[in-house]
MDAnalysis code that builds the backbone (N, CA, C; Angstrom):
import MDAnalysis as mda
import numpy as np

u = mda.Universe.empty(483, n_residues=161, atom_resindex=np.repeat(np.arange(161), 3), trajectory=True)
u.add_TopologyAttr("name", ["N", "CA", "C"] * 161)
u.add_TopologyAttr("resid", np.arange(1, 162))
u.add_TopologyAttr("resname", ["UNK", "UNK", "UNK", "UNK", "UNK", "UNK", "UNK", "UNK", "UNK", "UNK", "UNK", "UNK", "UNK", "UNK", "UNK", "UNK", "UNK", "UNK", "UNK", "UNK", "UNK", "UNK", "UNK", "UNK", "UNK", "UNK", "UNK", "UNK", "UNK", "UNK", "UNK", "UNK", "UNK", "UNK", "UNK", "UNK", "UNK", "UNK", "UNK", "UNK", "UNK", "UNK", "UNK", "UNK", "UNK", "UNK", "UNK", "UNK", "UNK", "UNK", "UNK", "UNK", "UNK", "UNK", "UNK", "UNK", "UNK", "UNK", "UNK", "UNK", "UNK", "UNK", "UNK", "UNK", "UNK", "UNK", "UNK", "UNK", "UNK", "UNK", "UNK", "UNK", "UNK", "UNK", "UNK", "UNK", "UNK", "UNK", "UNK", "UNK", "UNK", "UNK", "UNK", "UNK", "UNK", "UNK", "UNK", "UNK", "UNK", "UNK", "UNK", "UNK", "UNK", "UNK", "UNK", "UNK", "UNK", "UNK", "UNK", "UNK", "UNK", "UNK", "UNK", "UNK", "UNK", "UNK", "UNK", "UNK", "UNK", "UNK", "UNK", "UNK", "UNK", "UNK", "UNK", "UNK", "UNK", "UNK", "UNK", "UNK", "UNK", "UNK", "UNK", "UNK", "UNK", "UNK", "UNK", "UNK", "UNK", "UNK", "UNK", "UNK", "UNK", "UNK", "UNK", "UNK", "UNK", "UNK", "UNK", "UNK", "UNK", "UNK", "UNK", "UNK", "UNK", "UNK", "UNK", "UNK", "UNK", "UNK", "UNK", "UNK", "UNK", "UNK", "UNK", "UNK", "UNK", "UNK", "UNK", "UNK", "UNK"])
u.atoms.positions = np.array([
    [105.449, 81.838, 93.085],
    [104.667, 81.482, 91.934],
    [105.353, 80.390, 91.130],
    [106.251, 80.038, 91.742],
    [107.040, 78.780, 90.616],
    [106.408, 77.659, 90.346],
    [105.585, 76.923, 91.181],
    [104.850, 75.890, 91.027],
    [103.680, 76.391, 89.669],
    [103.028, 77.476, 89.717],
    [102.176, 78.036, 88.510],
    [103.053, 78.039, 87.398],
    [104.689, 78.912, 87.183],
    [105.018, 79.499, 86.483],
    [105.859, 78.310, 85.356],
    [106.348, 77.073, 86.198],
    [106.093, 75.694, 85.380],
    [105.123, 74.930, 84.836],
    [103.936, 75.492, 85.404],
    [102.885, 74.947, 84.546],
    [102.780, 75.458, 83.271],
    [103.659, 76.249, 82.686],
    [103.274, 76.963, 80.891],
    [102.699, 78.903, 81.666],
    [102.774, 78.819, 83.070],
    [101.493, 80.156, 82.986],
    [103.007, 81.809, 83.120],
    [102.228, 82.948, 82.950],
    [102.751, 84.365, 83.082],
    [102.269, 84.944, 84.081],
    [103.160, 85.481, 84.777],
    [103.023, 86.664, 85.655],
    [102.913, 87.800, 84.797],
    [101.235, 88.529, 85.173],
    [101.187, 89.346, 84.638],
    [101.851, 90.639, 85.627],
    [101.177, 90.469, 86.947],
    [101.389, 91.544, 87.587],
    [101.327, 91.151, 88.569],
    [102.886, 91.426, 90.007],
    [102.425, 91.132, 91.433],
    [103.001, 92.491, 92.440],
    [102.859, 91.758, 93.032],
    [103.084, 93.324, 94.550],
    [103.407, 92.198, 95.729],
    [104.907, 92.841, 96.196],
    [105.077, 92.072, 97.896],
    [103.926, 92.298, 98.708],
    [103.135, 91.557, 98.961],
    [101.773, 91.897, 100.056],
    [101.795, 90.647, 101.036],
    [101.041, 90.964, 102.045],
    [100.921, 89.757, 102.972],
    [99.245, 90.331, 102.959],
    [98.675, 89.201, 103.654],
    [97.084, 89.041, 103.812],
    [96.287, 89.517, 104.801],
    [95.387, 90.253, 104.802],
    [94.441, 91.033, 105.961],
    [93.157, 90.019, 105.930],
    [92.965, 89.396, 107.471],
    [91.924, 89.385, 107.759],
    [90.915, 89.985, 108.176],
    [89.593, 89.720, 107.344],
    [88.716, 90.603, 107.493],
    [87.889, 89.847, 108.680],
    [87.673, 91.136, 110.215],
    [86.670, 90.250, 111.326],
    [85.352, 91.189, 110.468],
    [84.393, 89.717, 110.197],
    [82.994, 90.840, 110.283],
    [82.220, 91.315, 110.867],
    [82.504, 91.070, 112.195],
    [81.689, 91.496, 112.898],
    [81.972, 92.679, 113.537],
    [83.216, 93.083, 113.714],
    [83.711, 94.359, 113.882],
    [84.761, 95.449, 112.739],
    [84.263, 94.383, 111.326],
    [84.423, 95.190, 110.194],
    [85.907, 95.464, 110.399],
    [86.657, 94.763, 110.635],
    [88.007, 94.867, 111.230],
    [89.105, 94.632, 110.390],
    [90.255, 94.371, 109.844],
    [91.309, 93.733, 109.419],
    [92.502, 93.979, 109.797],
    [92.853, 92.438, 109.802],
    [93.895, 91.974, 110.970],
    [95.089, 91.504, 110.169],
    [96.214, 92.261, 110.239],
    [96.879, 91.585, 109.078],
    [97.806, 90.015, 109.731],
    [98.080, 89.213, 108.597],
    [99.139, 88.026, 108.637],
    [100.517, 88.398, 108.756],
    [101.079, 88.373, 109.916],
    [102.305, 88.568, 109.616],
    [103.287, 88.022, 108.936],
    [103.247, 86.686, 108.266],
    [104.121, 86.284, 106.764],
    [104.054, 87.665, 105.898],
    [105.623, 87.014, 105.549],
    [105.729, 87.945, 103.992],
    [105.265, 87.023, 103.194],
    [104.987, 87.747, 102.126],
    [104.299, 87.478, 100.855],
    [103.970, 87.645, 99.334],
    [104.148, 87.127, 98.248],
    [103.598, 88.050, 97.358],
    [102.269, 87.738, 96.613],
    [101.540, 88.649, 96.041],
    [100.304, 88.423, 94.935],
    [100.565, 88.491, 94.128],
    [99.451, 88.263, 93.127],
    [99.860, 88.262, 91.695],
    [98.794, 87.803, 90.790],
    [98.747, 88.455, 89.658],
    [97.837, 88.028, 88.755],
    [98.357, 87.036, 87.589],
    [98.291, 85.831, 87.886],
    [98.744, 85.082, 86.557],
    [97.829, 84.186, 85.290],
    [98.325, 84.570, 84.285],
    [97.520, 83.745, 83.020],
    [97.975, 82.437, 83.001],
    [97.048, 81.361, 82.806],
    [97.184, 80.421, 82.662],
    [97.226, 80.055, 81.093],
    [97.886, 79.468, 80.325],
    [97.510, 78.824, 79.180],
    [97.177, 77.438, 79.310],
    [95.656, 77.167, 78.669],
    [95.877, 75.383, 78.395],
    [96.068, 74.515, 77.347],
    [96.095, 75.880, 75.872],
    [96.127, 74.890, 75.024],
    [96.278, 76.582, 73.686],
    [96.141, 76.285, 72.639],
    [96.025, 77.246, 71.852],
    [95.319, 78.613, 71.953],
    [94.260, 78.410, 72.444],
    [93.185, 79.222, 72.563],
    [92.192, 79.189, 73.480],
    [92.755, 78.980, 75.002],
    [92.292, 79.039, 76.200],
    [93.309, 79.432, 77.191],
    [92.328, 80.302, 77.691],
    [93.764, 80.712, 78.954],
    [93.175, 81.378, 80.289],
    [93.311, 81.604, 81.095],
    [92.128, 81.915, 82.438],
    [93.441, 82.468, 83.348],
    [92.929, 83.371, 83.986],
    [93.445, 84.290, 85.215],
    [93.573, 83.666, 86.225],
    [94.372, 83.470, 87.187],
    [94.404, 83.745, 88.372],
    [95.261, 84.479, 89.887],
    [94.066, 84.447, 90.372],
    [94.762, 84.871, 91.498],
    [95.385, 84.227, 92.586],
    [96.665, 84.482, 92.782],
    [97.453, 83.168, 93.523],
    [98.318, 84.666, 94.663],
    [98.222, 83.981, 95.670],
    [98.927, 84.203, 97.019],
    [100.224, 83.379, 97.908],
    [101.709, 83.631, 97.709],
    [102.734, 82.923, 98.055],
    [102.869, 83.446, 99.121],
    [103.513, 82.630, 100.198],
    [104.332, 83.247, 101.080],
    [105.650, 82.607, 100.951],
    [106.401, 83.945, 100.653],
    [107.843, 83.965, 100.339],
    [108.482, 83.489, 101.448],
    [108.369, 83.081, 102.229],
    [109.675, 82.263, 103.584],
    [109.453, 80.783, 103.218],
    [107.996, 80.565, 102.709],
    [108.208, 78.962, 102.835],
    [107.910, 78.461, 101.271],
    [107.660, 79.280, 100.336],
    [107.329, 79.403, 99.271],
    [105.951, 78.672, 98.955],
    [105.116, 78.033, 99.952],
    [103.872, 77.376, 99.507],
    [102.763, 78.542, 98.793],
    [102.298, 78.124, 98.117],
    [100.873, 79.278, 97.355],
    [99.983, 78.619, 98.725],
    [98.670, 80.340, 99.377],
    [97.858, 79.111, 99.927],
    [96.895, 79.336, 99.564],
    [96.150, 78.394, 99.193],
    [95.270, 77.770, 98.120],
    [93.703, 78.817, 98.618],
    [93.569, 79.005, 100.081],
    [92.383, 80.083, 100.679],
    [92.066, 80.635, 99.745],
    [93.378, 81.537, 99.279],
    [93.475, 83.107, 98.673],
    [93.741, 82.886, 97.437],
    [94.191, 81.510, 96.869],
    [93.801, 81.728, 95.030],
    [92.355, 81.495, 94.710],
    [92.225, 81.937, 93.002],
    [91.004, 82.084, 92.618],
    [91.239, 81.820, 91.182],
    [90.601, 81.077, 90.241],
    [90.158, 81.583, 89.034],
    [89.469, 83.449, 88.529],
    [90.143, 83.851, 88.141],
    [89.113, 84.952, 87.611],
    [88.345, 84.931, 86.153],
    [87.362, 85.397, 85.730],
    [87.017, 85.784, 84.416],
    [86.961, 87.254, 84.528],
    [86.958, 87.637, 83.409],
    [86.874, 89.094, 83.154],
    [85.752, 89.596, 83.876],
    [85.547, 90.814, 84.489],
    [84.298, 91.651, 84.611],
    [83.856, 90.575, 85.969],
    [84.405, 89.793, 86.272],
    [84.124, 88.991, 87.616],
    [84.527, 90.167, 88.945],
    [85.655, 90.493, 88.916],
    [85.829, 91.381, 90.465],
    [86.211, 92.928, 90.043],
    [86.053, 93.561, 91.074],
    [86.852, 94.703, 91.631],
    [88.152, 94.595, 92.130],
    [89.349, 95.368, 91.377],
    [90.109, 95.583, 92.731],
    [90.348, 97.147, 93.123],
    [90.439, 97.158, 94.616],
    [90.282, 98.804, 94.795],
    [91.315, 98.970, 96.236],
    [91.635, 99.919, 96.592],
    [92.664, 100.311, 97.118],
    [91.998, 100.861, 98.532],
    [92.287, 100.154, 99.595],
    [91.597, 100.749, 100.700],
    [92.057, 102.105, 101.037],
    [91.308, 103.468, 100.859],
    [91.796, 104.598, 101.132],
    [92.807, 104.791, 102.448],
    [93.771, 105.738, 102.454],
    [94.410, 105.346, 103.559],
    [95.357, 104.292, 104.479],
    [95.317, 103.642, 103.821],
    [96.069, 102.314, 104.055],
    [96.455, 101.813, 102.859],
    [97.994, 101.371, 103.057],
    [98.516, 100.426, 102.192],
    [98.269, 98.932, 101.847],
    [97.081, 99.198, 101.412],
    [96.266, 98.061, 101.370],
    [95.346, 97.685, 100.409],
    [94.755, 96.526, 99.576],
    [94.111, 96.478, 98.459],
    [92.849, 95.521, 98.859],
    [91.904, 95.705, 98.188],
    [90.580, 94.612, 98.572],
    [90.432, 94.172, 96.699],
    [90.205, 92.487, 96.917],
    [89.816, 92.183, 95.520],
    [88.539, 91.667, 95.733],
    [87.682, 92.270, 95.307],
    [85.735, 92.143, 95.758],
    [85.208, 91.150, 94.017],
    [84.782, 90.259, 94.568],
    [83.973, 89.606, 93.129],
    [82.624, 90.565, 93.260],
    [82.001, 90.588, 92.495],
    [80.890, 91.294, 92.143],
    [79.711, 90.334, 92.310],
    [79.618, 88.995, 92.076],
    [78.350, 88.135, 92.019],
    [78.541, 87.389, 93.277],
    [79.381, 87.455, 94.300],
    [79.165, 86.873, 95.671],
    [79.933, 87.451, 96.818],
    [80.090, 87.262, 97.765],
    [79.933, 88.071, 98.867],
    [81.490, 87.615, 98.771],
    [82.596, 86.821, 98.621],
    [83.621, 86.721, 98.454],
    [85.029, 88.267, 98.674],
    [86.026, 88.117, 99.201],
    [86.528, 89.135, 99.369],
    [88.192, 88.952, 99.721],
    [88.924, 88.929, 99.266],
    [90.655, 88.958, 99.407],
    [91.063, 90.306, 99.751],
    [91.685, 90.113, 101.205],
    [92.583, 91.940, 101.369],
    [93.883, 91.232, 101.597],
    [94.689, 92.571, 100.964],
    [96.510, 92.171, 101.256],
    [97.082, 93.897, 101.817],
    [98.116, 93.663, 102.142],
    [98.729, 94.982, 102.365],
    [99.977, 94.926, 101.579],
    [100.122, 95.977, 101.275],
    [101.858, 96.471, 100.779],
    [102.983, 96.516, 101.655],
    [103.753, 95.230, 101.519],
    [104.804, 94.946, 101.888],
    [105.990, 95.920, 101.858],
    [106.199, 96.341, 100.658],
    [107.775, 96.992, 100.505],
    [107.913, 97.693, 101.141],
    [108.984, 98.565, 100.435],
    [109.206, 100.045, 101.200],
    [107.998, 101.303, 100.955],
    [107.997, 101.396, 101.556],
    [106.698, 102.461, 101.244],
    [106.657, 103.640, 100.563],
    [106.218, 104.130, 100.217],
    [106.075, 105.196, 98.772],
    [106.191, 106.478, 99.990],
    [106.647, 107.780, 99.019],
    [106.041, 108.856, 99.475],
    [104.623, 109.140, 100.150],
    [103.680, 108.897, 98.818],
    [102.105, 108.560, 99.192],
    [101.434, 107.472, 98.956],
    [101.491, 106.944, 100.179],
    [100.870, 105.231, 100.499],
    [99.394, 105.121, 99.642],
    [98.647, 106.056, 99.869],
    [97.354, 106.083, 99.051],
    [97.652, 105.692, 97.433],
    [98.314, 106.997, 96.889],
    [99.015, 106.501, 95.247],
    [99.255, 105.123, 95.182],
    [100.299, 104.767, 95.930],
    [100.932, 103.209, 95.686],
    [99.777, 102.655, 95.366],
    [99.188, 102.421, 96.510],
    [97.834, 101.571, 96.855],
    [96.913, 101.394, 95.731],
    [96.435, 102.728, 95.096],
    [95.861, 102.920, 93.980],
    [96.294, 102.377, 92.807],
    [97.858, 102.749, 92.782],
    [98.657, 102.217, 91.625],
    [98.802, 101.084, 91.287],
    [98.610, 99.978, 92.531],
    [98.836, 98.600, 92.720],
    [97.467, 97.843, 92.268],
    [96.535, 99.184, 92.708],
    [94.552, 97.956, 92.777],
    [94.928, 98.009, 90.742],
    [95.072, 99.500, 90.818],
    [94.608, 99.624, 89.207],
    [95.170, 98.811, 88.283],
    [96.718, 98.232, 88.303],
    [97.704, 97.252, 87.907],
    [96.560, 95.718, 87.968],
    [96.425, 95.842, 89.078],
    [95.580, 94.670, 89.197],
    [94.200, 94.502, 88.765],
    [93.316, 95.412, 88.737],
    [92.099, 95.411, 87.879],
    [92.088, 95.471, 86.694],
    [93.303, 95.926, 85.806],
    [93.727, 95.872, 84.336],
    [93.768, 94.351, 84.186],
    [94.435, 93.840, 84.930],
    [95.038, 92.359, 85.057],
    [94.060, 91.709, 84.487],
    [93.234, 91.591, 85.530],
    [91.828, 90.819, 85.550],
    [90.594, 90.954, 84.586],
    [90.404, 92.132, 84.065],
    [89.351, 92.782, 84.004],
    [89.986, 93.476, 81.832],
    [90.989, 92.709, 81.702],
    [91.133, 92.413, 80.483],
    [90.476, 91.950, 79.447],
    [89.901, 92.380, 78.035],
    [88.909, 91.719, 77.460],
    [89.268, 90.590, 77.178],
    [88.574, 89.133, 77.013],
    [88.782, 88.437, 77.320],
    [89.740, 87.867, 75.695],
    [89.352, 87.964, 74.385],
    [90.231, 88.095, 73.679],
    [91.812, 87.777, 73.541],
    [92.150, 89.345, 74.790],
    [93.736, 89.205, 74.973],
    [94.385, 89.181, 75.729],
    [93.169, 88.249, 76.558],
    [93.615, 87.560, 77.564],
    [94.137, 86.110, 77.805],
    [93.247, 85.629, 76.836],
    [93.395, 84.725, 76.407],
    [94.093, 84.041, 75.497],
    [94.784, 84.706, 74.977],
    [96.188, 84.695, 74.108],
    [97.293, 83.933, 75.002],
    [97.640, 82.821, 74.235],
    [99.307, 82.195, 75.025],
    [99.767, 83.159, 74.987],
    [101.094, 83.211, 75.861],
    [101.767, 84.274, 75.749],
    [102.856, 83.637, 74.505],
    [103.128, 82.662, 73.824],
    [103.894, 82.374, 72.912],
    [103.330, 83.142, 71.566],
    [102.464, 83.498, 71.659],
    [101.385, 83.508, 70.583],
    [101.253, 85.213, 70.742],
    [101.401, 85.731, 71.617],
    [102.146, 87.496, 71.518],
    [102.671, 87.966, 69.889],
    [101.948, 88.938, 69.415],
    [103.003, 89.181, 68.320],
    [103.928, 90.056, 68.591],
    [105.299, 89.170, 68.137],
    [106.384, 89.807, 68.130],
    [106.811, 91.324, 67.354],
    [107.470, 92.091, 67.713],
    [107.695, 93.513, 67.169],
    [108.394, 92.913, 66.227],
    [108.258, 93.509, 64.399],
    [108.909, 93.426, 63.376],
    [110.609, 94.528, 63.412],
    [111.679, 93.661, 63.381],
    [112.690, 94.592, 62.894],
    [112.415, 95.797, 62.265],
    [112.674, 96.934, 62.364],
    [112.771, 97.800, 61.382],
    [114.181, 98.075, 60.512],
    [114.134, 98.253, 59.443],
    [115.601, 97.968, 58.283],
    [116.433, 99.284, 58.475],
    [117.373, 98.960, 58.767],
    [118.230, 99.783, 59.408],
    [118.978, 100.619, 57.938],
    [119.249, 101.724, 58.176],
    [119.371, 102.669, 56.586],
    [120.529, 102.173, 56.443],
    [120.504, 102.234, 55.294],
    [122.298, 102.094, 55.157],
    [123.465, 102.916, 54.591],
    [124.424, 103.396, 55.020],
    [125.074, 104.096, 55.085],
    [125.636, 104.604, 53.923],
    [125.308, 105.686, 53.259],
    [125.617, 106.465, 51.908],
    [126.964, 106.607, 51.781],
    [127.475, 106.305, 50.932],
    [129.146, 106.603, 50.682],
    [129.427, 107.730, 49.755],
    [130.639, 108.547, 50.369],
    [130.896, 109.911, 49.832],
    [131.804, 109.731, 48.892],
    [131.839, 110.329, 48.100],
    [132.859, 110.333, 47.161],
    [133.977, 111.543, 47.192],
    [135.287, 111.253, 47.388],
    [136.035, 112.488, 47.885],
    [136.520, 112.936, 46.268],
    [136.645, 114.865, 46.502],
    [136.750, 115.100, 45.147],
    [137.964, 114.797, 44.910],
    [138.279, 114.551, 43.766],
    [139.575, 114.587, 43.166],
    [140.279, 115.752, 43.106],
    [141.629, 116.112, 43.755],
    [142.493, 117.116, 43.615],
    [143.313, 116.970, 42.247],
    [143.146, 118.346, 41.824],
    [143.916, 118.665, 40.334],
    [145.698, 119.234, 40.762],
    [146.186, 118.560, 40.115],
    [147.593, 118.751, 40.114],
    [147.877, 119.549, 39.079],
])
């Protein structure tokens, strides 16, 4: 993501994945053997514009490939977790369009959880109101200090001689 992440933009959220092709005609998916990662990143362009996307690296040669990025808007896709497989589908809703990846790492206890854990990370991502989403990330409000007490001083009694 470095080529994005000099442009001004944030990684909101990624996962080591490499890419499943989908055959349609036998409803199939075939995975890419590159490693890889995804990721949901905000773009900022200016004060008060900022847009999602979805960008796909492969980590050996570091190119993004361009297939598998996307602009998102809010309420534009699904992402959902192929049951059973360590694997995620990101479905737009207004066209027949469709991105699958698998889970790279080490694998969880329960591959399903991960899987789930990873779509839902990623449908938060996306599917953010658009509001605060659209927020630079410079423009985050910062947590206020809280005033730290300050330390009461004792007074030792005086001993009578």
């Amino acid at each position: 993501m470095k080529d994005v992440e000099e442009a001004g933009c944030v990684t909101v959220v990624q996962a080591e994945a490499g890419r499943l092709a989908f055959m349609p005609g036998t409803k199939t998916l075939t995975p890419d053997p590159r490693r890889g990662v995804v990721a949901a990143v905000r773009a900022a362009f200016d004060d008060d514009t900022a847009v999602m996307h979805l960008v796909w690296r492969d980590t050996v040669t570091g190119v993004s490939d361009e297939s598998a990025s996307a602009i998102i808007f809010p309420g534009d896709v699904e992402v959902r977790h192929i049951p059973g497989k360590r694997a995620i589908a990101v479905v737009w809703k207004l066209s027949p369009r469709r991105e699958f990846f698998w889970l790279q790492g080490a694998p969880a206890s329960d591959p399903d959880r991960e899987a789930a854990a990873v779509a839902a990370a990623f449908s938060n991502a996306f599917n953010s109101p658009e509001d605060e989403m659209c927020q630079p990330a410079q423009q985050q409000p910062q947590p206020q200090p809280q005033p730290q007490p300050q330390p009461q001083s004792q007074s030792q009694p005086q001993s009578q001689q």
